[in-house]
N, C-alpha and C positions, 0 to 999 in steps of 0.2 A: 528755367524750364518748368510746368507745371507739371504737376504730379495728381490723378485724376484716378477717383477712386472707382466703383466697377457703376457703381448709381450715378456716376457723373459721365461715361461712356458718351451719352447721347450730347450733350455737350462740348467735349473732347470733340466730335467727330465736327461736329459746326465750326468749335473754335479754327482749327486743323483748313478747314476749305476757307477760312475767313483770310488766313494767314498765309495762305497760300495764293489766294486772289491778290493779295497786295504785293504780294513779291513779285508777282508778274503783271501786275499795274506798272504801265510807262507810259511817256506820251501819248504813243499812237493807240495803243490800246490803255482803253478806261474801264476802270470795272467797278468802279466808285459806287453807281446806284444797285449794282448787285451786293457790293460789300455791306450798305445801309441794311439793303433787304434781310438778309441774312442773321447781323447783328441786331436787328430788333427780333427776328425769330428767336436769338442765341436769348434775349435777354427775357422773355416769354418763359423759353424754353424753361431756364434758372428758376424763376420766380415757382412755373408749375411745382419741378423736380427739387426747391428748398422748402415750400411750404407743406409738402406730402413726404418729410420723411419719418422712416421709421426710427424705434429708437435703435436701434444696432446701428441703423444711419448715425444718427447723429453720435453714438457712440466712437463710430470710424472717424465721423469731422474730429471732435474732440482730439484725436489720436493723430490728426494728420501731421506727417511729417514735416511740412512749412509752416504749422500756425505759430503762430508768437510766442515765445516763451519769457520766463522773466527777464534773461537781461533783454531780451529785445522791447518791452515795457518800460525799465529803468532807463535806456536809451532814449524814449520820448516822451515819458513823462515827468523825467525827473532831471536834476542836474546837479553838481556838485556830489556825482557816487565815488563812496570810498569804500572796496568791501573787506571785510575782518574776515581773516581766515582761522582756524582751528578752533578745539574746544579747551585746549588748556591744559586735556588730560591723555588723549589716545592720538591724535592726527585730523585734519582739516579734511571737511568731507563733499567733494564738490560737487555733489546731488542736490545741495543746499549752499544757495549764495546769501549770505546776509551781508547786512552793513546801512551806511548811513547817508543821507542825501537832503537834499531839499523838494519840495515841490511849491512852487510859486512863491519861493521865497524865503516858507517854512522850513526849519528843520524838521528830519525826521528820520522814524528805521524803517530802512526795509529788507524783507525776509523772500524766498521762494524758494520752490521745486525749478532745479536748470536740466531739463534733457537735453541731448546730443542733435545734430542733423547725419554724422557720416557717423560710419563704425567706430574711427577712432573716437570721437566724442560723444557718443554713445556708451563708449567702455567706462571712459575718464569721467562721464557723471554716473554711471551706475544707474543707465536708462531709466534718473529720475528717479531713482529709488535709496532714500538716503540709509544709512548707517546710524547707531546710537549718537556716536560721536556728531553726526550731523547736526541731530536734533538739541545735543545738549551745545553744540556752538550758537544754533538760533535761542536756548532760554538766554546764555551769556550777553548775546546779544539784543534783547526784549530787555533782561535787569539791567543794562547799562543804558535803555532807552527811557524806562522807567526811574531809573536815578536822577535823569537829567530830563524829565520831562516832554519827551516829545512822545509824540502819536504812531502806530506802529504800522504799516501796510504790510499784508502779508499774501504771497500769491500760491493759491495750488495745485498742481498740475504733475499729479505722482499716482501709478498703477498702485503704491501702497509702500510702505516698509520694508527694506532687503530682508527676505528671512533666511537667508544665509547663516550655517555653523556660528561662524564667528561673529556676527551682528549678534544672535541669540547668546554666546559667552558670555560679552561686553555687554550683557542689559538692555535688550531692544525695547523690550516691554517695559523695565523701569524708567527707561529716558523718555518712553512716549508717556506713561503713567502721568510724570511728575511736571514733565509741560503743559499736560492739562491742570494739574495743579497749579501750578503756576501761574501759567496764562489766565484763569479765573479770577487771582490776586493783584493783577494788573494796575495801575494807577493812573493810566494813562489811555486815550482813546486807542482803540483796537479795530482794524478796519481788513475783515478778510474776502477775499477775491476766489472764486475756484475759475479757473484759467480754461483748463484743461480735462486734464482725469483728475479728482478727488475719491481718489480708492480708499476705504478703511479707515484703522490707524494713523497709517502715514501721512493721510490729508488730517484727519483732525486734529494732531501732533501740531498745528501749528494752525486751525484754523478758530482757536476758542477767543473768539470775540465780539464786538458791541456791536458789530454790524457783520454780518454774510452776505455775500453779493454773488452772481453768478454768472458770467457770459451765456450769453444766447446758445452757441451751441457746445457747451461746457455738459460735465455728466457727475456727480455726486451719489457716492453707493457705501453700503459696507463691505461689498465685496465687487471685485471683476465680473460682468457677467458669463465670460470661461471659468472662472474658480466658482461662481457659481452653480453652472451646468455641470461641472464636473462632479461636487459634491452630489447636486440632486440629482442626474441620471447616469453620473460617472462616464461623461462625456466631455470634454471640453469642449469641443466643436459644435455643440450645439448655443454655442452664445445669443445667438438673435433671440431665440427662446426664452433665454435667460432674460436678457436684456428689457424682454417685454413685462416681465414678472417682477422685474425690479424695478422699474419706473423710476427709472435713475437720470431725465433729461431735468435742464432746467426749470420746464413749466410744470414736470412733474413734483420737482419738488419746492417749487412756490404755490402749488396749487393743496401743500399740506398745511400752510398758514401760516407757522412759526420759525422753522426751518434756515430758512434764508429771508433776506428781509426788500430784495429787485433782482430784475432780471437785467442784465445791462446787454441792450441790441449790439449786434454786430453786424459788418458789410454782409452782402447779401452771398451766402456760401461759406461763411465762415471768417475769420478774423485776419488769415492769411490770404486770402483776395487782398486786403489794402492794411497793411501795419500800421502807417499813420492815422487812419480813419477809424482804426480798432482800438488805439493807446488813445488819442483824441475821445469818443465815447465814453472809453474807461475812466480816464482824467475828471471828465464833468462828473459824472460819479461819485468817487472818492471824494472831490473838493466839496462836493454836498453833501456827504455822508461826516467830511470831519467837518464841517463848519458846523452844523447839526450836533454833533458829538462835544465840540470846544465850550458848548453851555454847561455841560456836566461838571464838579465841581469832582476831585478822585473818587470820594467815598460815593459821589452818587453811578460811576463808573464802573464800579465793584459792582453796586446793587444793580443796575442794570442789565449787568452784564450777566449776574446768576439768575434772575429774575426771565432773562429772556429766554436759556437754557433751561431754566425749569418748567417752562413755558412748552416745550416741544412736548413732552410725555400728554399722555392722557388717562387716565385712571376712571374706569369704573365700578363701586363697590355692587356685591351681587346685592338681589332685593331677598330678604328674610320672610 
């Protein structure tokens, strides 16, 4: 069953009579060239209502409750997954799936943010929002990828970092700190995806690498556009507001230059209209981002890779 957000209404109302015409299609009655009619209005309709949205819009797609998440990514683009649980040290954090696979052949790791679709699985990942111990199971698993030499695919699609009591005890801040350390030390190709939400820390925690990539209706922020609003007019609800202030869609942040490095299109409405057609996309992507990357030799991996992050800032000294 589709799940139809409040911008998508007028669509909803088409799909609904399209659906309806065909269940009461039988022999005697045909409603075949109304059903045509209609569904080319429906797909007008789409085209108008995907090209004009806003970013709050597209901050809701990002958030919808059917879009793909990682396992349903490693599901078709990869084969041969075995995923590693825990960190060694506190417990196994299932906001954060890691582990090892192939793609096309190749080995390799891979990493992501996994939210829920029902309540209970929603609870059981931590709607997405991992724990210390998470992130220190994904460096475990980056240094065992980097040992043995394989490339590292990493997906992310998290409101941000639990800041829960006990996340802040256990070293939230020290586990995100040092995976950025880490991840910069790399020796192996680094290939990161933002899926979903890439909120803050929690997204960058596992997104420092040789390539960023970003789904078409994917959003990239340092903060929520509600944690935003909230600080600047101590409203949460005014998120659309926020949302427009932070230019947080994908073309907004390839349109800053250094940031992210393509935009990877999605079916038209989002990723969840067609999962094959979304991972398929994705795929060609990646395989052209690490084939491009496999020329690097480690040390030029490293250099790259700080070289491109130094790359984002911009500095200008005042005139004397």
């Amino acid at each position: 069953m589709n799940q139809y957000l409040d911008f998508e209404q007028p669509i909803a109302e088409l799909e609904t009579k399209i659906g309806e015409l065909r269940e009461y299609s039988t022999d005697n009655v045909d409603f075949s060239s109304e059903i045509k009619r209609l569904e080319k209005k429906a797909d007008r309709l789409k085209k108008e209502v995907y090209s004009n949205l806003s970013r709050w819009q597209r901050t809701q797609l990002a958030r919808h409750a059917k879009r793909p998440y990682t396992l349903d990514y490693i599901e078709r683009i990869f084969t041969d997954w075995s995923e590693v649980h825990g960190d060694r040290n506190y417990r196994d954090d299932p906001a954060l799936v890691c582990g090892f696979a192939r793609i096309d052949g190749k080995p390799c790791c891979v990493i992501g943010h996994q939210k829920g679709r029902n309540t209970k699985e929603k609870v059981h990942r931590n709607f997405g929002m991992p724990n210390p111990e998470g992130y220190r199971k994904a460096l475990r698993v980056m240094q065992l990828a980097d040992q043995f030499g394989l490339p590292i695919f990493t997906f992310v699609d998290t409101p941000g970092a639990f800041p829960g009591i006990g996340a802040e005890e256990r070293g939230q801040a020290e586990a995100i700190a040092r995976n950025l350390r880490e991840m910069a030390m790399l020796r192996v190709p680094v290939i990161v995806t933002i899926t979903g939400e890439g909120g803050s820390g929690g997204a960058l925690a596992i997104a420092v690498g040789n390539r960023v990539l970003m789904m078409e209706y994917s959003v990239y922020a340092v903060i929520s556009p509600e944690g935003c609003a909230a600080i600047l007019w101590g409203d949460g609800s005014k998120g659309d507001q926020a949302a427009e202030a932070l230019k947080l869609t994908a073309q907004d942040v390839d349109s800053l230059g250094s940031v992210i490095d393509e935009v990877i299109p999605e079916p038209l409405g989002g990723g969840h209209q067609d999962y094959d057609l979304a991972a398929q996309s994705l795929k060609e992507y990646l395989l052209k981002h690490l084939n491009e990357l496999e020329e690097y030799s480690p040390e030029g991996l490293i250099e790259q890779r700080y070289q491109r992050f130094r790359a984002i800032a911009e500095f200008e000294e005042p005139k004397v």
